[in-house]
N, C-alpha and C positions, 0 to 999 in steps of 0.2 A: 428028308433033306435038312442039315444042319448049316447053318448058316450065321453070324452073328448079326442084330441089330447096331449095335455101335463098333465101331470101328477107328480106333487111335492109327493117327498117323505122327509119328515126330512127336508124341505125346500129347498131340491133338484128338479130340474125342469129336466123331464125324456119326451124327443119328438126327433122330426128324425133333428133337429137342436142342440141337448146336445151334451155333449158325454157322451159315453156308458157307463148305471149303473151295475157295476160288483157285481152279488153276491157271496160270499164263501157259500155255501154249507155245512156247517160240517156236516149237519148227524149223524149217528152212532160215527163217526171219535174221539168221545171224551171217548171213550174205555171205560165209568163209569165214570168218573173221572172227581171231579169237576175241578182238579187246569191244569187238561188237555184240559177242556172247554175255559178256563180262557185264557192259553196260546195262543189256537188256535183262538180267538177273536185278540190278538194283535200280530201276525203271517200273521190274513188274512190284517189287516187294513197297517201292515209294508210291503206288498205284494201287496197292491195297491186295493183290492177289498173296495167296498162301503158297500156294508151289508154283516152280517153273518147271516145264518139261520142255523134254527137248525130244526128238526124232532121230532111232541110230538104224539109217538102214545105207544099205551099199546099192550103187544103181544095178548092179551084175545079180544083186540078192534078190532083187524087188521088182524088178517090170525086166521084159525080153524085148530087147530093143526089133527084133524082129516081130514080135506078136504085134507092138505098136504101129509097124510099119504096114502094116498089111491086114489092119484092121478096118479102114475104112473111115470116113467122112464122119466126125465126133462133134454133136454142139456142146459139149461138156466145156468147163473153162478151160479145159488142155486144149482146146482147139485154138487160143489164144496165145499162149505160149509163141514166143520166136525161136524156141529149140524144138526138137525134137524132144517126147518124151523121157528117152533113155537121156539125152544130153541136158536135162531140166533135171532129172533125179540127179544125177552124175555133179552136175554145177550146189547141187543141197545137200552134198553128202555130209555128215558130221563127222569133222575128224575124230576119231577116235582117240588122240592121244592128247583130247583135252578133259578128259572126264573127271579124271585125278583134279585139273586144275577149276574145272567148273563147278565140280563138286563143293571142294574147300571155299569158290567165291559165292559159292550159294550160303555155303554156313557162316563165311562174315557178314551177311546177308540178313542170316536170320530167314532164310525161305528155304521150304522142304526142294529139295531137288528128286527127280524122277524122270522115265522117259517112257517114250512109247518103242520097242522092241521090235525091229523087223526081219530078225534072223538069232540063230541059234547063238552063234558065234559073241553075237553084240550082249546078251543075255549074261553070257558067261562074263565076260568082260566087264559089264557093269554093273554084276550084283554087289560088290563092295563098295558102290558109292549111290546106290538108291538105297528108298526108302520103300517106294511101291510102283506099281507098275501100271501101266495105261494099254490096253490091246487097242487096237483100231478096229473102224467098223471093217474095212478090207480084208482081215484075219478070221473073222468070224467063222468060217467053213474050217480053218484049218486047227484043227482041235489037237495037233500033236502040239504046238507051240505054243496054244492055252495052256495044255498040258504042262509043259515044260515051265511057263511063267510062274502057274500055280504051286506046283515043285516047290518054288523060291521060298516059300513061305512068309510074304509080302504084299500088304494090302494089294487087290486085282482090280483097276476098273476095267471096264468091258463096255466098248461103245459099240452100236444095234443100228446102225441104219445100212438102209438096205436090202435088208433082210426079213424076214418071216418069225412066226412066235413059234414055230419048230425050231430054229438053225438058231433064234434065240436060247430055249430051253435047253437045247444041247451044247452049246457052250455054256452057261451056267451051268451044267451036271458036270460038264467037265472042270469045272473051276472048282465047284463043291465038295467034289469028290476028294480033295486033294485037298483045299484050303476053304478055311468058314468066312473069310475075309473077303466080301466082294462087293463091289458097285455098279450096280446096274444100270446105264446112261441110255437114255433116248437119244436118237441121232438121226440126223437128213443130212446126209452126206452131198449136196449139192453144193457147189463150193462159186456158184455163177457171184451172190452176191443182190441176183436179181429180189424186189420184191413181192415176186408171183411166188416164191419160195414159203411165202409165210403160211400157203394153202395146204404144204405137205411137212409141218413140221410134228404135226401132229401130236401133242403135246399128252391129249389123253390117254396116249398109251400109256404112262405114267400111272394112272388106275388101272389100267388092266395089269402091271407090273404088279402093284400093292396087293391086286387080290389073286395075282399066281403066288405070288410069293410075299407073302405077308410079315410085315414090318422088313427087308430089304434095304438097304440103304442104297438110293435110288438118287440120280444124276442125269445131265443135262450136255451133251456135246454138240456147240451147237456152233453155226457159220452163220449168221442172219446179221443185219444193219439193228445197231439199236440196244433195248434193254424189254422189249415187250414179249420173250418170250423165255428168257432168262425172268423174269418177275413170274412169268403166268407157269412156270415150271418148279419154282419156289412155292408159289399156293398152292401145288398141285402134289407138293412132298417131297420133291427134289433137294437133296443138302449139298449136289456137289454141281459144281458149275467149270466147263472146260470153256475156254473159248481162245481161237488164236491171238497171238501179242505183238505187236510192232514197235518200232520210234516213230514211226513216219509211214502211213498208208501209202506217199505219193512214190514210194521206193520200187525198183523195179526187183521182181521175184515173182516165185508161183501166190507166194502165198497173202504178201503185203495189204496189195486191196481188199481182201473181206477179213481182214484183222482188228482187232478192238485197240487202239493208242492208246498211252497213260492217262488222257485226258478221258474216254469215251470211259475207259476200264473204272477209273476213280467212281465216276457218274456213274456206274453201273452197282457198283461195292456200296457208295451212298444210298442208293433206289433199295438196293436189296434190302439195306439193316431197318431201312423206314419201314419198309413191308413186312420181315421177323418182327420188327415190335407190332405190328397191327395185327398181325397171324392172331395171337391171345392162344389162351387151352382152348378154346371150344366150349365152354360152360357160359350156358346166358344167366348172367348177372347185372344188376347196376355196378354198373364200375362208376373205379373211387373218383373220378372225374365226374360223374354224372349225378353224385349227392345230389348238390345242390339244384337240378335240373329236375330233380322228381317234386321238389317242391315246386318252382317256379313255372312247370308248363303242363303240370299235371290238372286237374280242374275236379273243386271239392262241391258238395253239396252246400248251396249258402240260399240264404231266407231274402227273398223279393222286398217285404218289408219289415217294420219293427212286429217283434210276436212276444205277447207277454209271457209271464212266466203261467203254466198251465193250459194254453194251447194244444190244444190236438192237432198233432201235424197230418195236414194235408198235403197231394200232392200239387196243387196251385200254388201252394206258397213260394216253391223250393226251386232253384234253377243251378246251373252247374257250369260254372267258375272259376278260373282262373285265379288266384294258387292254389296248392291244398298242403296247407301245413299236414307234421306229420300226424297228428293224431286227427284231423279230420276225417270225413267218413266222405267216399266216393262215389261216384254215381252209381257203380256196379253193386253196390248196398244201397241201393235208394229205400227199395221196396221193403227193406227191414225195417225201416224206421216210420215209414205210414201208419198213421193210426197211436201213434207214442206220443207222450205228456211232456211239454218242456217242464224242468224242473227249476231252470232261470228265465228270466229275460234275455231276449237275446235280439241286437239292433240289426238294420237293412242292412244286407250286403255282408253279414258276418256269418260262419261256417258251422255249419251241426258238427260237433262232436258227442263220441256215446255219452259220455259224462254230462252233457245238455238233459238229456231222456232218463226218463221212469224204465 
């Protein structure tokens, strides 16, 4: 399987040495409304996110208004909803004939624009004004239309909840097969909002991803309150972070209540860069902060009392001390030094160095 480790988007380079590409989410989030679109593009980019995407599906594409009706009693957040399903997709349709125009306000922007794909038609339509492409976890099973995205020859991320590390694998082959360009996202598609949510977000599948498929550029689509699992998905190797985008949580829509605000989004962008500079390579060193720390809390071999010069060191004399310059000699060398000749004098409380000894 050939796949690429780093990944450019918009001449952005996205690997486990970047830092992490934030996308906004709008979604539904744009109520209808183009100059609400608009807004929300230079909201997410003043909020620190990389891309904004948006959602192009038709309600007659995406859900059978008759499947929903006669599905039965759902504690899902749709059961929340005051429309009916088919009439909540149908109210968040993306009009299409602003793609052309979001597009271009994404680029005065300076923010990568992108979308998640939910029908053939929309694919074709908006491959001259993407950059890359987002699958949903809801698509996973239907691999003609992974197919079809991967076609495009256009970064692919691919979100995984839901789903099994079979139905996984199999949409990655199909993505592979076609294009080296993929990101792999963990997802829990629970969209309640609740905090009992945080038990099935399951974060370590993230290693299990790294060691099916090793070095991956690996991602994070996630619905949860907060920045706790957005961080603990960054230490965990994740470089790409999706998460929904609003003005205003308090806004009526499917999607508004478990969206991240520019406010929540900023605090989330800040937390994360703190976190990439603590990450480090992984090589245990004294770091260049801590010089001065191995002297002052380190503890050296130093003399109880005055010992003239030609003393045979005992170990009665010798006790271990707080500082240890650098050429002092340490506790974990005591037993070197037992039974050696000072060759100076040397006063109470001051430090054996080799240069002291015969």
């Amino acid at each position: 399987m050939k796949y690429n480790s780093s990944i450019h988007i918009n001449g952005k380079c996205i690997d486990i040495s970047s830092p992490t590409y934030f996308v906004a989410d709008i979604a539904a989030n744009h109520n209808g409304d183009l100059n609400t679109a608009k807004e929300l593009i230079w909201l997410a980019k003043e909020a620190g996110a990389d891309a904004v995407k948006f959602q192009h599906f038709l309600a007659d594409k995406i859900v059978s208004d008759y499947g929903f009706k006669h599905l039965g009693a759902q504690s899902s957040h749709q059961a929340k909803w005051q429309k009916s399903v088919y009439e909540t997709y149908k109210d968040a349709e993306f009009n299409r004939n602003w793609n052309e125009i979001l597009a271009e306000e994404a680029k005065k922007a300076d923010i990568d624009y992108f979308t998640s794909p939910y029908d053939f038609a929309a694919i074709e339509a908006l491959d001259p004004y993407v950059c890359a492409y987002k699958i949903g976890s809801g698509d996973i099973t239907w691999l003609q239309l992974i197919e079809f995205i991967a076609k495009q020859n256009k970064p692919v991320m691919i979100a995984t909840g839901a789903s099994n590390m079979w139905e996984v694998e199999q949409a990655v082959e199909t993505i592979i097969m076609h294009n080296p360009n993929i990101i792999l996202m963990q997802c829990n598609t629970n969209y309640t909002g609740e905090l009992e949510n945080f038990k099935f977000i399951n974060l370590n599948v993230l290693k299990t991803y790294a060691n099916r498929y090793p070095n991956m550029v690996l991602g994070l689509s996630d619905h949860t309150p907060g920045h706790a699992t957005v961080l603990g998905a960054i230490a965990l190797g994740a470089r790409v972070i999706e998460k929904h985008f609003t003005a205003d949580n308090h806004q009526v829509g499917p999607d508004h209540a478990f969206s991240m605000n520019p406010t929540t989004w900023k605090e989330m962008v800040e937390r994360t860069r703190e976190l990439e500079n603590s990450l480090g390579t992984g090589i245990k060193i004294v770091e260049g902060n801590e010089q001065e720390t191995v002297v002052l809390q380190r503890r050296a071999i130093r003399v109880k009392n005055h010992l003239p010069k030609g003393t045979i060191i005992t170990d009665d004399m010798l006790e271990e001390l707080r500082p240890a310059p650098r050429d002092a000699i340490y506790p974990y060398q005591k037993n070197d030094i037992i039974g050696k000749r000072l060759v100076i004098d040397k006063e109470k409380g001051d430090c054996l160095k080799k240069s002291d000894l015969e």
